[in-house]
C-alpha positions in Angstrom: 36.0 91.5 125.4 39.5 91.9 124.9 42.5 89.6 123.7 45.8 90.1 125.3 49.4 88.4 124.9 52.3 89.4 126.7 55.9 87.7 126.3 57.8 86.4 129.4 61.8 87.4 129.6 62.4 83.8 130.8 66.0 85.4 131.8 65.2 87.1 134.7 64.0 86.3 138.3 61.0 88.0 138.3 59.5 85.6 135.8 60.7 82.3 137.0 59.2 83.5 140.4 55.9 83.8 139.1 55.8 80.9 136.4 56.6 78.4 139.3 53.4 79.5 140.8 50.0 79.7 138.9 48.5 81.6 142.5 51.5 84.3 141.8 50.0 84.2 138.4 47.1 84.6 138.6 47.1 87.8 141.0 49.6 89.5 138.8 46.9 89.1 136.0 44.4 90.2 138.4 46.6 93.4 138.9 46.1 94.4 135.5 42.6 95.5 136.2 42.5 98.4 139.0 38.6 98.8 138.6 38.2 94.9 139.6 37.7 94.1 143.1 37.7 90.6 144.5 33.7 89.0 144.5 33.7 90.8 141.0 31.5 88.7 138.4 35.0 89.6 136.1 36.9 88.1 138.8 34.8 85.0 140.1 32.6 84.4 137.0 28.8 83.6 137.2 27.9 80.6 135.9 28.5 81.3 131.8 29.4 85.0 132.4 32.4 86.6 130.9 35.1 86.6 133.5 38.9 87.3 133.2 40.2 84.2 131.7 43.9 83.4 131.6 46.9 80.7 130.1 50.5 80.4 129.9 52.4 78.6 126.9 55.7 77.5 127.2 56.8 77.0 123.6 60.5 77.0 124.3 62.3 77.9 127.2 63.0 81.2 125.9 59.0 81.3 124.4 57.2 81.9 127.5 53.6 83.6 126.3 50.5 84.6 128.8 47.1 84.7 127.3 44.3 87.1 128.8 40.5 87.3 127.7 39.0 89.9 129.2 35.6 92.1 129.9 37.8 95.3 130.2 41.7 96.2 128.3 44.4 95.0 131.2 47.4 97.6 132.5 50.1 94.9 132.4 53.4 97.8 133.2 54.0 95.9 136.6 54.0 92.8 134.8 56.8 93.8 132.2 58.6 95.8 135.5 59.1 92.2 136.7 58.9 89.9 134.3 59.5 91.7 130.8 61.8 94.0 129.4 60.6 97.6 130.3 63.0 99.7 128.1 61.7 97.9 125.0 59.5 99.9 122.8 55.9 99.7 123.1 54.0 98.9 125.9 55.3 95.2 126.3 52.2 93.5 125.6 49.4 93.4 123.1 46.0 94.2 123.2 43.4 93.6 120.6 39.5 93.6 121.3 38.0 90.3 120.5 34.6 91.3 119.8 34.9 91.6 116.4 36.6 88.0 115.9 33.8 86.9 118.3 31.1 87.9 116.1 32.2 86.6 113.5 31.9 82.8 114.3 29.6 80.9 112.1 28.5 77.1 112.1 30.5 75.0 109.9 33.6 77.1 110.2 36.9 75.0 111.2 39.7 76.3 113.4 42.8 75.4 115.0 42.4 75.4 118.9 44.4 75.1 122.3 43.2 74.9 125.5 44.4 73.9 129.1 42.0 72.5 131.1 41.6 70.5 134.9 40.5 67.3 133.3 38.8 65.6 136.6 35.1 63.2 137.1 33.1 62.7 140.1 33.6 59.2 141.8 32.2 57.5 144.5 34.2 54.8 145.9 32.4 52.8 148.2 28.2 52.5 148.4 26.6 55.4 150.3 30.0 57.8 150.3 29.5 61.3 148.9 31.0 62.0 145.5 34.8 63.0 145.5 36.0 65.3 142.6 39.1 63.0 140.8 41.5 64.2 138.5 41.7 62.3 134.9 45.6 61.8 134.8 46.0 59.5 131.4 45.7 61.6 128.0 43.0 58.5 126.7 41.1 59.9 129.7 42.0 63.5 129.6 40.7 63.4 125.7 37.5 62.0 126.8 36.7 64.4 129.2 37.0 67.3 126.3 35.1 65.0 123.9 32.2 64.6 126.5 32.4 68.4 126.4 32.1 69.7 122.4 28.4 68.8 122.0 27.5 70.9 124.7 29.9 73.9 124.2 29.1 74.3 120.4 32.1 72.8 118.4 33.4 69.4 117.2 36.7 67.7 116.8 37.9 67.0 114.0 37.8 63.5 112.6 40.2 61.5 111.4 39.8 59.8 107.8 40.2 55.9 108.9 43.3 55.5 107.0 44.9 58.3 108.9 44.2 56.1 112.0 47.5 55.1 113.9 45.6 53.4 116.6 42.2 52.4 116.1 40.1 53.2 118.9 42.6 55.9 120.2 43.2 58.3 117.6 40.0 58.9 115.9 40.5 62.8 116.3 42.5 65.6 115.6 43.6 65.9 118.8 46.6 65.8 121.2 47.3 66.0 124.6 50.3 67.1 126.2 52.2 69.6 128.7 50.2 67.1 130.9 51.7 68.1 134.8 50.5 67.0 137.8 52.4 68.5 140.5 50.6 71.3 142.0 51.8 74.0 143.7 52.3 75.4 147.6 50.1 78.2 149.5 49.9 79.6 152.5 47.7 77.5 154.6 44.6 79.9 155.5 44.0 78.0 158.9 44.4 80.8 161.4 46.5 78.5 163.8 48.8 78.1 160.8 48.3 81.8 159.5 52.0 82.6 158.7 54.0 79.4 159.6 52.6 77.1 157.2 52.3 75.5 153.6 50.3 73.5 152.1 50.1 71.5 148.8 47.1 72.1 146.4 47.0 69.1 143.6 46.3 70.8 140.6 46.0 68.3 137.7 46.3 70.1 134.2 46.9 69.1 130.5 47.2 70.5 127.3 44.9 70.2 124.2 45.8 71.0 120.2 44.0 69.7 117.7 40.7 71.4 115.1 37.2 71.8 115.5 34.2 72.8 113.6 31.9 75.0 114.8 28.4 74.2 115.8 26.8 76.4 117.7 28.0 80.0 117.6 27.0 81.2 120.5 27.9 77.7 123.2 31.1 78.3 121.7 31.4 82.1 122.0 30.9 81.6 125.8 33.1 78.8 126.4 35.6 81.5 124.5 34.6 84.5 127.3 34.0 82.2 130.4 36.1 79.1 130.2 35.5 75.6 130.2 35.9 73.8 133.3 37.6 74.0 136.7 40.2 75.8 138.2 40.5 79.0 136.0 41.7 81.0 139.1 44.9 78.9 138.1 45.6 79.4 134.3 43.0 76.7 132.9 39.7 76.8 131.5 41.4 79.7 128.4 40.4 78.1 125.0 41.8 80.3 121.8 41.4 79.9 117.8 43.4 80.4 115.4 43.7 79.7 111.3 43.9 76.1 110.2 47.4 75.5 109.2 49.1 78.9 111.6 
């Protein structure tokens, strides 16, 4: 598995033509990888299997950062041809294989963490209706849904000592959720009698978690790390990374 991070040059067209449109995103990513076809399990993921994973951070407005985890090392040169600064030296994005960090996970170790994620639940609103998949659009909610997730995926959030509290009830972790957006984005509509003459809106629900765990389980956690956690990773979410308590 590899780790990559490549910096957006916020100044230029190319990049705010792609950042307004996680489908542009996400195929640019995709581009990366010239031995990946579509149906690939690196493309589509199996159920738990490594897949290419992918996140963009907006810092600041000139901080514009796109995370990659990967089964193979991406080509990003047509990314930095329109959206970076191709006479800077280097290659324009770093690439450092993860396997190493990955094995070295234990139980008990605590970490920094961000991932974005599609927070959403199954509902049912009236007797005898099939299930509709709902986004969770409050952060009390959107925390839950991660919380309901940690046992599972082999970490833990971090507890707050009592006195640390602000709001009983509500801030019992070390967690917060933000960048929360909710507007979704336009494609083409694949109807063949609108094939080429119409748009049409996908909701796409996303937030933004920060906060430290404690590892539990190695090896949950090491695939939530390689294959995402939840929906929607075809559109920047599901991409949870580590990092050194107090970085």
């Amino acid at each position: 598995m590899y780790l990559t991070r490549f910096r957006f040059n916020t100044n230029r067209p190319g990049s705010r033509k792609l950042l307004s449109s996680p489908q542009a995103v996400h195929a640019a990513v995709l581009g990366g990888f010239p031995d990946l076809l579509p149906g690939d399990p690196g493309n589509q993921g199996a159920a738990g299997a490594p897949r290419v994973l992918w996140r963009v951070d907006r810092n600041a407005r000139a901080e514009v950062l796109l995370y990659v985890v990967s089964p193979a090392a991406p080509d990003l040169t047509h990314l930095v041809e329109q959206a970076g600064w191709p006479k800077a030296e280097g290659d324009g994005w770093q690439t450092h294989d993860y396997g190493g960090f990955l094995g070295r996970l234990e139980a008990g170790q605590t970490w920094a963490f961000r991932l974005t994620a599609n927070p959403v639940h199954s509902i049912r609103r009236k007797d005898g209706e099939p299930t509709k998949v709902t986004a969770h659009v409050t952060p009390r909610h959107q925390a839950g849904w991660l919380l309901q997730r940690q046992e599972a995926n082999g970490f833990e959030i971090v507890r707050r000592p009592v006195d640390q509290q602000l709001i009983p009830g509500e801030d019992e972790h070390e967690l917060v959720v933000h960048g929360r957006d909710a507007t979704g984005f336009d494609k083409a509509d694949p109807r063949p009698e609108k094939k080429g003459r119409s748009r049409m809106r996908v909701p796409l629900v996303t937030a933004t978690f920060d906060g430290r765990l404690t590892v539990t389980d190695p090896d949950a956690l090491r695939r939530v790390l390689c294959a995402g956690l939840g929906r929607a990773k075809a559109y920047g979410c599901g991409l949870m990374t580590l990092a050194q308590v107090g970085r």
